[in-house]
N, C-alpha and C positions, 0 to 999 in steps of 0.2 A: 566474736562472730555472732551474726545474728541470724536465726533460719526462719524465715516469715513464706507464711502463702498466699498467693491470691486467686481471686476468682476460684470461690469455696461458695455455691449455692446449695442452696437447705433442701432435700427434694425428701417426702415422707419423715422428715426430722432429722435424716441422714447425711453428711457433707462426705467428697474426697477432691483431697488436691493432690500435686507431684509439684517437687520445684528442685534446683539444683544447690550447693552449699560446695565449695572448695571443691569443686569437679565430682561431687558425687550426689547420687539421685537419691529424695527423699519421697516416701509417700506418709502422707496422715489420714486417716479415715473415721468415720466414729461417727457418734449423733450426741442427739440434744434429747433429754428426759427433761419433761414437764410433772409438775405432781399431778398425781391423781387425785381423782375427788370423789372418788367411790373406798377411798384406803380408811378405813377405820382406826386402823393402830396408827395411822401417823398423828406426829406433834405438830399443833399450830404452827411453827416454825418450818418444819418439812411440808406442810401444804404450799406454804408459798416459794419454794426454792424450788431451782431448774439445776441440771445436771450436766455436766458434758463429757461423756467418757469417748477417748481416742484412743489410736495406734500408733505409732510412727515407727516407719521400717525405712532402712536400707537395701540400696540393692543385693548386698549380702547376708541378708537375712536378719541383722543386727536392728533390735528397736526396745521399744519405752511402750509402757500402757501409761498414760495420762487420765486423772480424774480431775476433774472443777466443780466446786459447788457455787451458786450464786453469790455474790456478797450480800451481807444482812442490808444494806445501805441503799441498792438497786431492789429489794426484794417490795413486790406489792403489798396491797392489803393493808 
């Protein structure tokens, strides 16, 4: 099975979707972390990488925290 969402717009860096999977309701929420450029202690490496930390919950309360880092390969600079 696959659980995909759509129509997920970015509003203040923030997304949420709801979609359905084998009769039962999902939600994701979460945002996008861009680096800072005011961060001193970061490594050249962490300047150029974006973030995306989520939720995903069931309607029974049952869910997953999600982190993603950029890959090196998409990263600017």
């Amino acid at each position: 099975m696959t659980l995909s969402f759509g129509g997920m717009p970015l509003v203040n860096d923030r997304f949420q979707s709801t979609t359905a999977l084998g009769g039962a309701e999902f939600t994701l929420s979460g945002r996008v972390d861009l680096p800072a450029a005011t961060d001193a202690d970061q490594t050249p490496a962490q300047a150029l990488t974006g973030r995306l930390t989520a939720t995903l919950g069931d309607a029974t309360g049952k869910g997953a925290r999600l982190v993603a880092i950029q890959d090196a390969a998409a990263r600017g600079g």
